[in-house]
C-alpha positions as CSV (number, residue, x, y, z in Angstrom):
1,X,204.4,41.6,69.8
2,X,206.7,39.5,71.5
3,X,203.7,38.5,74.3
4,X,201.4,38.0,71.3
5,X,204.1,34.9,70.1
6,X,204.8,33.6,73.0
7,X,200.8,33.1,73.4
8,X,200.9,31.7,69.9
9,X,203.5,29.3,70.2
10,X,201.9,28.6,74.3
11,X,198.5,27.6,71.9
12,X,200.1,25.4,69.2
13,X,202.1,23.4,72.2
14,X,198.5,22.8,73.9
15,X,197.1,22.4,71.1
16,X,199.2,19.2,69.9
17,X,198.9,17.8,73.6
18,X,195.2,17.8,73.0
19,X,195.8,15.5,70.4
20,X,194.7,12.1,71.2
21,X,195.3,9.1,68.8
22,X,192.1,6.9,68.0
23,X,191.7,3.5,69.2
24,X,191.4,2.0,65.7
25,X,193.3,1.9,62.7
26,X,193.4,4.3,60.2
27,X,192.2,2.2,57.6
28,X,188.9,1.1,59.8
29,X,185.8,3.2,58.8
30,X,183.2,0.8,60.0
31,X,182.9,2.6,63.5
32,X,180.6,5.8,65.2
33,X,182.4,8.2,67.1
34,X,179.8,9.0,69.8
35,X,179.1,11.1,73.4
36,X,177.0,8.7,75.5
37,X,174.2,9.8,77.8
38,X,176.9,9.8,80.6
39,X,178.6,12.7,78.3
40,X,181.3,10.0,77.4
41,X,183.3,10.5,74.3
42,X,182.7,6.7,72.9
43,X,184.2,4.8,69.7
44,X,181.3,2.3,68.8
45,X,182.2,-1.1,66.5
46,X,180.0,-4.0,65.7
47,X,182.3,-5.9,68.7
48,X,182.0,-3.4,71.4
49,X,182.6,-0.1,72.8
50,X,185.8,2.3,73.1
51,X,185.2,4.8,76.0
52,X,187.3,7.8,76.7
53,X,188.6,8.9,80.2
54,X,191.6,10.4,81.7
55,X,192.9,10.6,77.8
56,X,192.5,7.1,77.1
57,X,190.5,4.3,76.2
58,X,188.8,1.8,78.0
59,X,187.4,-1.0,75.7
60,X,184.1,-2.6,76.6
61,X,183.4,-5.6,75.0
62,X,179.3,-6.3,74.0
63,X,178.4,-10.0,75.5
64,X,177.1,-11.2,72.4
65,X,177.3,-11.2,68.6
66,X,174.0,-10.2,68.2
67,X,174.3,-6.8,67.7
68,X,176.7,-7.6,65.0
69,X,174.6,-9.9,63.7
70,X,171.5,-7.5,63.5
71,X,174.1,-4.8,61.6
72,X,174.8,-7.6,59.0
73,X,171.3,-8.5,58.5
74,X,170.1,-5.1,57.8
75,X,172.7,-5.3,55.1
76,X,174.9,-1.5,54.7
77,X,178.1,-1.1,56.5
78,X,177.9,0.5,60.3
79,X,179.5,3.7,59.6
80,X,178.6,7.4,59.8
81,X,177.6,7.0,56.5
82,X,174.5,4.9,57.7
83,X,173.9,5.6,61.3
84,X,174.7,7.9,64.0
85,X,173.8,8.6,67.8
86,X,171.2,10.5,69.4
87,X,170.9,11.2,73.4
88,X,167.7,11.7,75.4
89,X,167.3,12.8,78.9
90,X,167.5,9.0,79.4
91,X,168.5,6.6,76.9
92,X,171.2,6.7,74.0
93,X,170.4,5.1,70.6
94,X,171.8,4.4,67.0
95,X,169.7,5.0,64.5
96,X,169.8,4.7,60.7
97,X,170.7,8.0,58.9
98,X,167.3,7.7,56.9
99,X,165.0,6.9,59.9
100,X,164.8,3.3,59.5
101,X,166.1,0.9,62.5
102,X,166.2,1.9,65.9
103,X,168.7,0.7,68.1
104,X,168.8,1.5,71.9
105,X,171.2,0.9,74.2
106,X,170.5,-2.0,77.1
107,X,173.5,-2.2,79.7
108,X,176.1,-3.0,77.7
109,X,174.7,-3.8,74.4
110,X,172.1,-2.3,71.8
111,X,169.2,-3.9,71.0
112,X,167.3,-3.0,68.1
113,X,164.0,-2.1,68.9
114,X,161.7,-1.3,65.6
115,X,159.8,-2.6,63.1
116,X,160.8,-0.8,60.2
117,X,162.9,-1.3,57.1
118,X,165.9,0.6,55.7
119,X,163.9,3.1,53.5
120,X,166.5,5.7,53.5
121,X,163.8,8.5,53.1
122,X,165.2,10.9,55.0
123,X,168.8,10.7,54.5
124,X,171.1,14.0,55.2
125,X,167.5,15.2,57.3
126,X,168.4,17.4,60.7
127,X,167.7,14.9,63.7
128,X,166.8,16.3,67.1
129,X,165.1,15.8,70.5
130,X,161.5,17.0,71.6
131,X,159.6,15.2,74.4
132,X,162.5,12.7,74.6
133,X,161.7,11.6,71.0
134,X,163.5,11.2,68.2
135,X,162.5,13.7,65.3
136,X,164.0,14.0,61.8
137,X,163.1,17.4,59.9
138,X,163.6,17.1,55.6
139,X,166.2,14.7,54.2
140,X,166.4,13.3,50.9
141,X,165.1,9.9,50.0
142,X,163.0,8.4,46.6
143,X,164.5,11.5,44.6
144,X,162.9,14.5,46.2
145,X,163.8,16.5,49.4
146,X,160.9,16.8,52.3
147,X,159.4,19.1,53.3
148,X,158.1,17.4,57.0
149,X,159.2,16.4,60.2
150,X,158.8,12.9,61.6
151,X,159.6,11.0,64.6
152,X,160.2,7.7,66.2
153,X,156.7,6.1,67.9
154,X,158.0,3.4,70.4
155,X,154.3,2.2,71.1
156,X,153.9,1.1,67.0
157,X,157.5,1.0,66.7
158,X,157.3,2.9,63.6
159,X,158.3,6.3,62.1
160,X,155.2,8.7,61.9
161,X,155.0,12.5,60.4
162,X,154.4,15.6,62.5
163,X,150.9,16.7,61.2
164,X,150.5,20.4,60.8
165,X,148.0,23.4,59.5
166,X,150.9,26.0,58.7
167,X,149.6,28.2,55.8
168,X,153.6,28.3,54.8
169,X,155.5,25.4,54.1
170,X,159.4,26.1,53.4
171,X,160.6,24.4,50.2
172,X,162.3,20.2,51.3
173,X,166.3,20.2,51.9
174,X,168.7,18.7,53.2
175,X,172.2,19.2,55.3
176,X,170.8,22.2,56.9
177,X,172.4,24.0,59.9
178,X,169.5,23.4,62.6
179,X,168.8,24.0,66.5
180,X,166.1,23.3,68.9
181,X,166.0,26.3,71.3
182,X,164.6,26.4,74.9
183,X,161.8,27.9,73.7
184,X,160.5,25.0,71.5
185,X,161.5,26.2,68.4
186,X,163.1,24.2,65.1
187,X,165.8,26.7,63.6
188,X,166.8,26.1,59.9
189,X,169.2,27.7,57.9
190,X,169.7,27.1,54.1
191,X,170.8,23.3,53.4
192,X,170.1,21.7,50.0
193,X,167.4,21.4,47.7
194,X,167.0,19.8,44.4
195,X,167.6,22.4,41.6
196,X,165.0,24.2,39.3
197,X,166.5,23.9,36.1
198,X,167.4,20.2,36.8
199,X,167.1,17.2,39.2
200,X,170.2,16.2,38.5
201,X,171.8,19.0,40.3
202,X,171.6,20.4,44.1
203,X,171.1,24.0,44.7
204,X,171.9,26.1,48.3
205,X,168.7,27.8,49.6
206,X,169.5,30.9,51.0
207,X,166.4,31.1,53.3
208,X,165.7,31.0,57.2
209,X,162.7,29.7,59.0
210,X,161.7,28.1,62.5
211,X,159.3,25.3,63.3
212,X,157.0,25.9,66.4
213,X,156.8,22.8,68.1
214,X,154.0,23.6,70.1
215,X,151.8,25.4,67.6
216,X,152.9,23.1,65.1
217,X,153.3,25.9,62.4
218,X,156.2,27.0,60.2
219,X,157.1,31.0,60.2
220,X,159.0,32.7,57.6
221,X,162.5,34.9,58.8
222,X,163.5,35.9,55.6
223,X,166.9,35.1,53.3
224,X,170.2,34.5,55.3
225,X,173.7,36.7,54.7
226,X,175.6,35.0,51.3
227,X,178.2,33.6,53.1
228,X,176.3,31.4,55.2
229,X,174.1,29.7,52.0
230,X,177.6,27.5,51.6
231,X,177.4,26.5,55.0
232,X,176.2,22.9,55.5
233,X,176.8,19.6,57.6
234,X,176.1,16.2,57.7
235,X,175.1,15.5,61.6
236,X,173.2,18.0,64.3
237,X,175.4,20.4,65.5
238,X,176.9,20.7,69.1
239,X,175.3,23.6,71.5
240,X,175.3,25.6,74.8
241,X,173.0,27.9,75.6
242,X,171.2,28.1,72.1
243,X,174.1,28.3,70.4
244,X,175.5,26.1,67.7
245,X,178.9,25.4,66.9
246,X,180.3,24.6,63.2
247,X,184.2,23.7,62.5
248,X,185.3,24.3,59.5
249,X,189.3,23.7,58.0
250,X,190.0,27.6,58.2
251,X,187.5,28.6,61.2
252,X,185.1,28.0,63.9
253,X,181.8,29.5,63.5
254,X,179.1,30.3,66.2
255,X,175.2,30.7,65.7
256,X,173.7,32.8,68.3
257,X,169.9,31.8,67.8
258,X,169.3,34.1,70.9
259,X,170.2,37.4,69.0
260,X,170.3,35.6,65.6
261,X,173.5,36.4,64.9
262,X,176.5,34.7,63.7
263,X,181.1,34.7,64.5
264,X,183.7,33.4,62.8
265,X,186.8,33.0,64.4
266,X,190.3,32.4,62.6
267,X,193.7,31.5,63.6
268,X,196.8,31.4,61.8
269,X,198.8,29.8,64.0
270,X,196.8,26.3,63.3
271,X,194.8,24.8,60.8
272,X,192.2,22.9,61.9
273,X,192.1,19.9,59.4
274,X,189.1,18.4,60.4
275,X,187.1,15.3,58.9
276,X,183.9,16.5,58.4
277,X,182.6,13.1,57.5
278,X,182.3,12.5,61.2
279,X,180.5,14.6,63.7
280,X,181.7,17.1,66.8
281,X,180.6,17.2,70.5
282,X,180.7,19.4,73.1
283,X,182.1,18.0,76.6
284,X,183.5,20.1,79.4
285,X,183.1,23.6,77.1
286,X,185.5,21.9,74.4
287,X,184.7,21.4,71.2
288,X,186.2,17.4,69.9
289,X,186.6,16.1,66.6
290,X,188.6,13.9,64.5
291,X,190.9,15.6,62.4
292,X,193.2,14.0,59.5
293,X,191.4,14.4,56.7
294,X,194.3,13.3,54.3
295,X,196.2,11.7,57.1
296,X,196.6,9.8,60.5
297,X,193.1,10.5,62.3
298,X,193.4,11.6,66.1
299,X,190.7,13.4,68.1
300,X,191.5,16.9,68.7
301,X,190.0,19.5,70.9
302,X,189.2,23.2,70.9
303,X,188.9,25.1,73.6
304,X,185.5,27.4,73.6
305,X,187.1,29.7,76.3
306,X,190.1,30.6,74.3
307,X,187.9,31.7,71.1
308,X,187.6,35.3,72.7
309,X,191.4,35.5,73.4
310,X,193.6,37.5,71.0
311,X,195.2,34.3,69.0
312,X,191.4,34.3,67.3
313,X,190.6,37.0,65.1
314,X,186.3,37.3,65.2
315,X,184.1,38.7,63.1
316,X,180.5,39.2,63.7
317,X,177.7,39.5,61.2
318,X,173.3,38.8,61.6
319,X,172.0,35.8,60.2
320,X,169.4,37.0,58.4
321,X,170.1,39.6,55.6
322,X,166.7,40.8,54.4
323,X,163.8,39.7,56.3
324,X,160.5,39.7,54.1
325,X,157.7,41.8,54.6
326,X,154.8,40.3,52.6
327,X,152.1,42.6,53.7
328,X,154.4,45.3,52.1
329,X,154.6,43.6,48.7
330,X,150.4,42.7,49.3
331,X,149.8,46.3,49.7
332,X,152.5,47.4,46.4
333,X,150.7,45.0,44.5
334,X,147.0,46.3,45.3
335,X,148.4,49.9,44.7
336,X,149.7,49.3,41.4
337,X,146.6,47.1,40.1
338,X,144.6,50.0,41.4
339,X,146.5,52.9,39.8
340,X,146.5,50.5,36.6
341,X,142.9,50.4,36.2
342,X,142.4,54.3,37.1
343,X,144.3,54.5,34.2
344,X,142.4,52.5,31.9
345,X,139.4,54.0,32.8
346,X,140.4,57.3,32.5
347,X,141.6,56.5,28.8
348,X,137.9,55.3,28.1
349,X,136.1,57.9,29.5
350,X,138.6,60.7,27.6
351,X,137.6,58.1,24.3
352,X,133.8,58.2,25.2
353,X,133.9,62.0,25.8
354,X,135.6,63.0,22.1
355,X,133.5,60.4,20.4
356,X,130.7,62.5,22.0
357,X,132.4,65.9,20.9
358,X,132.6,64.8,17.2
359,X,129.2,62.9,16.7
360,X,127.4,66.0,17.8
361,X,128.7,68.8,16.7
362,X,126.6,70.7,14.2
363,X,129.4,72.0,12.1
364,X,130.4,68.2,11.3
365,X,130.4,66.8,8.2
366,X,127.9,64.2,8.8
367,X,125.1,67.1,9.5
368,X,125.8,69.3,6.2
369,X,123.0,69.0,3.5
């Protein structure tokens, strides 16, 4: 017992040192936090660029206004409420949370590089990577949920829909939990949909599908466990190895896409108190955030290595509760309709055969003198 509390109070001293105020002022929203294509933990203004290293930050200052000045024409504030980053193997870009402008980093400054409009169609979609384009899968824009993936074209310079012949098409959300394995495949859990009874109201979907990129088909894996039709986040998760990453106030929780299979893991020496209006990275197997959700914000790290060490309690459960079997319900289906009409059949035959009995027998009343 007395190990187990010096360990805890060993984590809760580390823990605070890993606690790293921001470069901006509380008050200031208009900012992204960021990893770079160098893997750089990066505060991003209108002005310029805080980097992280060595626990502090450098401040790079963008030549010109005209990145500013591009953000103000557009016309919505630059915030995580409008934009966010995405990484290729290459380049790094900012791009409009509804797939509308295009911004890609030059040197030191981003130049916007489309020739689209903020339509906001896809707002709250899951954005990833595939052939070092930019895809978006769902999102909500004109007052429906989609039900599609598109991606960025840098020869039109326009956003374009994945085309595909998939007999099954999953229902259009939003906010989903999503991951592009190494095998090609679009992972989706649950997410948000407009509600049945009313458009006024969102529902959770409680279902689980993938996205072949290369067959360019949609396959069914059945309804996820209850507990994860809550689970739902604004930006594309952080991952190693196929597996995603979610922090939550109260818990950390793993996807394993590789044996489909999720963990939560709980401490109760520290709350978390993260602000999940921004997003998390991965750098260096740590997990970095911005906590402060009713507070000073500072960037806080968790260690990935130390979530299988006793201060964690885990719990392990499979993503997908009941997966459907609908040539099982095809073949229920067939064998009740055909037990149905044996039935009927049977009941006119036995009608036909005493209609038969009565009309001729010769003791009836209708053949007496």
């Amino acid at each position: 017992m007395k190990r187990f509390v010096s360990f805890g109070v060993l984590f809760f001293f580390n823990f605070s040192l890993c606690q790293i105020q921001l470069p901006v002022s509380d008050s200031v929203t208009n900012f992204l936090f960021t990893k770079s294509e160098k893997e750089k933990l990066s505060i991003i203004t209108v002005n310029g660029v805080f980097e992280l290293n060595n626990n502090s930050w450098d401040y790079f200052k963008f030549p010109s206004s005209s990145f500013k000045q591009e953000i103000k024409k557009i016309g919505v504030e630059f915030s995580h409420k409008e934009y966010l980053s995405v990484s290729t193997s290459n380049d790094f870009y900012l791009v409009s949370v509804g797939g509308g402008p295009v911004f890609k980093k030059d040197d030191n400054q981003f130049i916007r590089i489309d020739n689209t409009s903020l339509h906001k169609n896809q707002v709250w979609g899951s954005f990833f990577v595939f052939n070092d384009k930019i895809h978006i899968y769902g999102g909500y824009g004109f007052w429906s949920f989609k039900d599609y993936i598109t991606f960025y074209d840098s020869n039109i310079k326009q956003w374009d829909i994945v085309y595909n012949e998939s007999p099954y098409i999953p229902k259009g959300r939003g906010k989903a939990i999503s991951l592009i394995t190494s095998d090609d495949k679009l992972y989706v859990l649950g997410g948000t949909t407009i509600g049945s009874q009313s458009a006024l109201y969102n529902t959770d979907n409680e279902d689980a599908f993938y996205f072949d990129l290369i067959k360019k088909e949609f396959v069914d894996l059945g309804k996820i466990s209850e507990p994860l039709t809550s689970k739902q986040t604004l930006f594309t998760l952080p991952s190693i190895n196929n597996n995603s990453f979610l922090v939550e106030n109260d818990s950390i929780i793993k996807f394993d896409f590789n044996e489909m299979s999720y963990s939560s893991f709980k401490s109760n020496i520290k709350k978390i108190n993260i602000d999940n209006k921004f997003p998390t990275f991965i750098v260096d197997q740590k997990i970095f955030y911005i906590s402060g959700n009713n507070g000073p914000k500072t960037l806080d790290q968790i260690n990935l290595n130390s979530l299988d060490q006793s201060v964690y309690s885990k719990s392990t459960f499979p993503i997908i509760s009941n997966k459907r079997d609908n040539s099982i319900d095809n073949i229920l289906i067939a064998l009740v309709g055909f037990v149905f009409f044996w039935i009927i059949l049977k009941l006119f035959l036995y009608k036909d055969h005493i209609k038969a009995l009565f009309l001729f027998d010769d003791e009836a009343i209708y053949f007496k003198n």
